[in-house]
Structure formats: C-alpha cells, structure tokens
C-alpha positions as a Markdown table, in Angstrom:
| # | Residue | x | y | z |
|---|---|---|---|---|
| 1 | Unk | 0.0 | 0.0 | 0.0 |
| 2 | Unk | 1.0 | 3.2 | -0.7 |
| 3 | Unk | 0.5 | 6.1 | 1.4 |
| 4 | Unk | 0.1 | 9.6 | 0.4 |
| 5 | Unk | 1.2 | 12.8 | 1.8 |
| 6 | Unk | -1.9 | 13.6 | 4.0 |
| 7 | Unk | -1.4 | 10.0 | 6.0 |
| 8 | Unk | 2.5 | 10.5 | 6.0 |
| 9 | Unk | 1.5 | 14.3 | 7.8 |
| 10 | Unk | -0.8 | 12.7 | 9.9 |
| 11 | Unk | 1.7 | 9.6 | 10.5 |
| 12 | Unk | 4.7 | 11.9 | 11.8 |
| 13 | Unk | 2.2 | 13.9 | 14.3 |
| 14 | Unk | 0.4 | 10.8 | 15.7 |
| 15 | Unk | 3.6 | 9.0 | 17.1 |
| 16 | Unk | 4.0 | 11.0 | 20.1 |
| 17 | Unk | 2.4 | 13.6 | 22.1 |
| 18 | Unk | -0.8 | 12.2 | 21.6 |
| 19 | Unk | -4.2 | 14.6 | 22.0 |
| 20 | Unk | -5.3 | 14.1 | 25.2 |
| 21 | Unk | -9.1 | 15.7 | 24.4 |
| 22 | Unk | -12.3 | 15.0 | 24.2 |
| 23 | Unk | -12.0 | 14.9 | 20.3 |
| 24 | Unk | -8.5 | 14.0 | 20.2 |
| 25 | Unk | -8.5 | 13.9 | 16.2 |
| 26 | Unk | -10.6 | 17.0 | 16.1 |
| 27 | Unk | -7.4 | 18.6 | 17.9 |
| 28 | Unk | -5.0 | 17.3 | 15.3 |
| 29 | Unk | -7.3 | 18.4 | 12.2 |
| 30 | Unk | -6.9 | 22.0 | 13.6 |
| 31 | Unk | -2.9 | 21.8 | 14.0 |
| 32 | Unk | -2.4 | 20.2 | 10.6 |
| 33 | Unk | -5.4 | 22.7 | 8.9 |
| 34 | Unk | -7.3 | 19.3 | 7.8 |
| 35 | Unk | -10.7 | 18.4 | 8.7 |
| 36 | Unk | -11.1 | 15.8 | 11.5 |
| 37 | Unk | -13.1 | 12.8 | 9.0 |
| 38 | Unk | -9.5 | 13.4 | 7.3 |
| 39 | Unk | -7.8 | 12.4 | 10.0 |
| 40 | Unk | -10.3 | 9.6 | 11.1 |
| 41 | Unk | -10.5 | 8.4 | 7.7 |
| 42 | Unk | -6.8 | 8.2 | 7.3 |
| 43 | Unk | -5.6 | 6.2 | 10.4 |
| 44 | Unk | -8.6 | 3.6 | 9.7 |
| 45 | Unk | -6.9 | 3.1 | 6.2 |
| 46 | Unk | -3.4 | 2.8 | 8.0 |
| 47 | Unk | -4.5 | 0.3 | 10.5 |
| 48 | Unk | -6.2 | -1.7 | 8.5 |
| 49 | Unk | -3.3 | -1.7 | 5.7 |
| 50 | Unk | -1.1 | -2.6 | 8.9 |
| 51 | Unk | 0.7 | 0.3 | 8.7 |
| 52 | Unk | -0.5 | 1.6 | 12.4 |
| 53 | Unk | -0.6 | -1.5 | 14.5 |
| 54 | Unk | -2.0 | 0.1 | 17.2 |
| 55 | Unk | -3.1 | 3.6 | 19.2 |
| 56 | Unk | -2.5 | 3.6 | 22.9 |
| 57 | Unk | -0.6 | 5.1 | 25.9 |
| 58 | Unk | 3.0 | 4.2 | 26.7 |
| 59 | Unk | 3.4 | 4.1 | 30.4 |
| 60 | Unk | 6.7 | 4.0 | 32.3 |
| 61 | Unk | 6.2 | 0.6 | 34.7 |
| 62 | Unk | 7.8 | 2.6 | 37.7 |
| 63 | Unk | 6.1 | 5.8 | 37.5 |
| 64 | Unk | 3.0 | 3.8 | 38.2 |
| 65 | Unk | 3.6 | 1.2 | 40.7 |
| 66 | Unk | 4.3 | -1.5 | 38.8 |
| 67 | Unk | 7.6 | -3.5 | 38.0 |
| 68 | Unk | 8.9 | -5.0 | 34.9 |
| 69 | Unk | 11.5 | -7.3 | 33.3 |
| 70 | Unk | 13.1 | -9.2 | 30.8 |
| 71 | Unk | 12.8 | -12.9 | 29.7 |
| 72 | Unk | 14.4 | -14.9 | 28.0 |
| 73 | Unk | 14.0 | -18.6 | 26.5 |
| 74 | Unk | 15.6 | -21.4 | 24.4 |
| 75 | Unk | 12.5 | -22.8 | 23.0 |
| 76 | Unk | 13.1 | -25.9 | 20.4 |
| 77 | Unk | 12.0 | -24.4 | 17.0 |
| 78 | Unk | 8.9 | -26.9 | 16.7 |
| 79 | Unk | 7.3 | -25.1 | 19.6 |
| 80 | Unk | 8.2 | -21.5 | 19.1 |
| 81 | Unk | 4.4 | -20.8 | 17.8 |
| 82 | Unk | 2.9 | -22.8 | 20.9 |
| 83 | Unk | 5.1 | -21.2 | 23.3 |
| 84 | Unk | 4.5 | -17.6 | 22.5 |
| 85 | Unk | 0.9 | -18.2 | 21.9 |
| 86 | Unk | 1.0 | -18.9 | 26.3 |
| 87 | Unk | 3.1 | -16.2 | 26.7 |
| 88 | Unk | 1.0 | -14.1 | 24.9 |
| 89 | Unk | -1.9 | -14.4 | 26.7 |
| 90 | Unk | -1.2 | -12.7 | 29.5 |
| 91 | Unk | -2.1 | -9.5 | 29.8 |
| 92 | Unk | 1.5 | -7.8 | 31.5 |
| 93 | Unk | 3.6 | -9.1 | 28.3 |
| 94 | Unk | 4.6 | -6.0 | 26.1 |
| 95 | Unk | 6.7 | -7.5 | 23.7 |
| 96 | Unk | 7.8 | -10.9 | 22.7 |
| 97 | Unk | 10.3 | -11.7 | 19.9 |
| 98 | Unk | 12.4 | -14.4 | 18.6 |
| 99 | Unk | 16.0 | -13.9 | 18.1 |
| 100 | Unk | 18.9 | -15.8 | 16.1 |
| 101 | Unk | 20.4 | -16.5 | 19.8 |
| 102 | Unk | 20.8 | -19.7 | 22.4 |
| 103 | Unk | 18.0 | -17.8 | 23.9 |
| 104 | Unk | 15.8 | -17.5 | 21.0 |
| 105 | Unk | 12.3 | -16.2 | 22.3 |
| 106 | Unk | 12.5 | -12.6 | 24.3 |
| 107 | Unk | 9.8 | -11.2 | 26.4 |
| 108 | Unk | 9.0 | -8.3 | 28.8 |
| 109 | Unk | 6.7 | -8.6 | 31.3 |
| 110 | Unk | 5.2 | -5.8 | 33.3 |
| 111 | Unk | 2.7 | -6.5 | 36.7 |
| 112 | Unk | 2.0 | -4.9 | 39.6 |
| 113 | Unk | 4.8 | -6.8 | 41.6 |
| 114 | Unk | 8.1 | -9.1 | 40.6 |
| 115 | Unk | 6.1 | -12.0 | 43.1 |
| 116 | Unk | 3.2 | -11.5 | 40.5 |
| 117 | Unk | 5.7 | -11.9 | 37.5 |
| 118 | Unk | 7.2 | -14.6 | 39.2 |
| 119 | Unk | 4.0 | -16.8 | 39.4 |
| 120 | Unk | 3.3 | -15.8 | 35.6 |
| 121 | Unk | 6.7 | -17.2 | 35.0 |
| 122 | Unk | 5.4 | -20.4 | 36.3 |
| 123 | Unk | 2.7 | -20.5 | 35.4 |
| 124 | Unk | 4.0 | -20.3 | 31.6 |
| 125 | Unk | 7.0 | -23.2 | 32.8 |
| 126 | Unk | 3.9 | -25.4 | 33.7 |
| 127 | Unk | 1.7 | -24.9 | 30.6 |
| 128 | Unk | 4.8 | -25.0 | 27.8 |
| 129 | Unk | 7.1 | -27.7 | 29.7 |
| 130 | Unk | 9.8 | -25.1 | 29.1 |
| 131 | Unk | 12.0 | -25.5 | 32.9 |
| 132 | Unk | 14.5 | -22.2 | 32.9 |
| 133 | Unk | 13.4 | -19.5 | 31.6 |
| 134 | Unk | 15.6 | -16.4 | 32.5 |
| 135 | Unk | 14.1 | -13.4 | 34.5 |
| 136 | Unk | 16.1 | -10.3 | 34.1 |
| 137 | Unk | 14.9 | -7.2 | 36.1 |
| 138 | Unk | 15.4 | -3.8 | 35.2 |
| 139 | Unk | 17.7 | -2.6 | 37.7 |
| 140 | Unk | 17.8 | 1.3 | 35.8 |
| 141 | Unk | 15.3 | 1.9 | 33.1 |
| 142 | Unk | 16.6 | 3.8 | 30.1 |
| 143 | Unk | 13.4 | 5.3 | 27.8 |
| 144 | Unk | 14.2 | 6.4 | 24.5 |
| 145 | Unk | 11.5 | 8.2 | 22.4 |
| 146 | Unk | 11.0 | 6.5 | 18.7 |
| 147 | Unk | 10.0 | 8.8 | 16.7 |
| 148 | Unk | 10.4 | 7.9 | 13.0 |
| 149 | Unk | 9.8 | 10.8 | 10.1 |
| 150 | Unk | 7.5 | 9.2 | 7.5 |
C-alpha cells in the first residue's frame, strides 16, 4: 500500500504527544489545517493496511507502581508458535520476539509486583514444559523516544 502525503503528515504527528481531548482527532485536524473525518479516515486506512498496528498510551512501569523485566528462553523451534501463543496471553507481556540466539524467544513482562511476575513465570513453565526460563529485572530503566519521520 502506498501512502500519500496527508497520511504521512498525519503519521509523523500521531507518534508521540498524543491529543489528550475529548476529540482528540478534532485537535489534530486544527494543527495540521485538515478536517477531523481526514484524519479519522486516514488512520482507519493505516490500521487496516497494517501500517498503524495500534493507538494507545506508553506508560513507564515505575512511575505507576508497577515492575517490569526481561525474559528470555531457548525454546526448540517446533514449539516456538505454541510457546508464544502462552506467553502471549497474559495481559502484563509487552513484547515478545524471537531472536537468532541460544535464547531465542524474548519477552518483557510488566505487573504490579516481581512476586506477581514470578507466578506468571510459572505459570507459563507449567503450561509449555519449558524449565528455565531467564528473569532479568530492570535494575535502571533507560526510555528512549522513537519517533520515525515518515
């Protein structure tokens, strides 16, 4: 799909900073001098084309209460699909990716506590038959803003 220079305007203002409004695309229509079905119209076309995979909040784990870390796993390559699919399915898992690596499946995992994480972790041992399964904290938290000109 191509996109055009409206979405790739829209694309660059969307990434960060997001409205935080009652009509949060109305807001952007007036910085951009677009009207807001523009702007509604465009980032249904871009999410359903895959370009957007999603809209929503970026939270730092500690500024709220919660803690996070990050796994990793050497899963045999025949169960790579049923292994993330467990993973996946709790709520607290941000990302999860395989790697060319020993430890080829990588995961973070945010929750309210590291005993919480810890009882997901084995939780997902028990359900995938996978024993070790690293747990690596965060001892400092570096955020980097990624913010890509379309």
């Amino acid at each position: 799909m191509s996109i055009n220079t409206t979405d790739k305007l829209i694309l660059n203002r969307i990434q960060s900073d997001f409205p935080m409004t009652t009509r949060p695309y109305q807001t952007i229509a007036t910085e951009l001098g677009l009207d807001e079905t523009t702007i509604i119209e465009s980032v249904k076309k871009l999410k359903k084309s895959g370009i957007i995979r999603r809209i929503g909040g970026n939270f730092s784990p500690e500024k709220v209460g919660f803690q996070s870390t990050l796994c990793a796993a050497n899963v045999p390559e025949d169960k790579i699909d049923f292994f993330c699919e467990i993973v996946n399915a709790y709520d607290g898992v941000t990302h999860n990716y395989q790697r060319d690596h020993y430890y080829n499946i990588w995961f973070t995992f945010i929750a309210p506590s590291m005993a919480e994480i810890k009882t997901y972790l084995k939780q997902i041992k028990q359900k995938t038959g996978q024993h070790y399964i690293l747990n690596l904290p965060a001892t400092h938290v570096f955020k980097i803003r990624a913010q890509f000109n379309v």
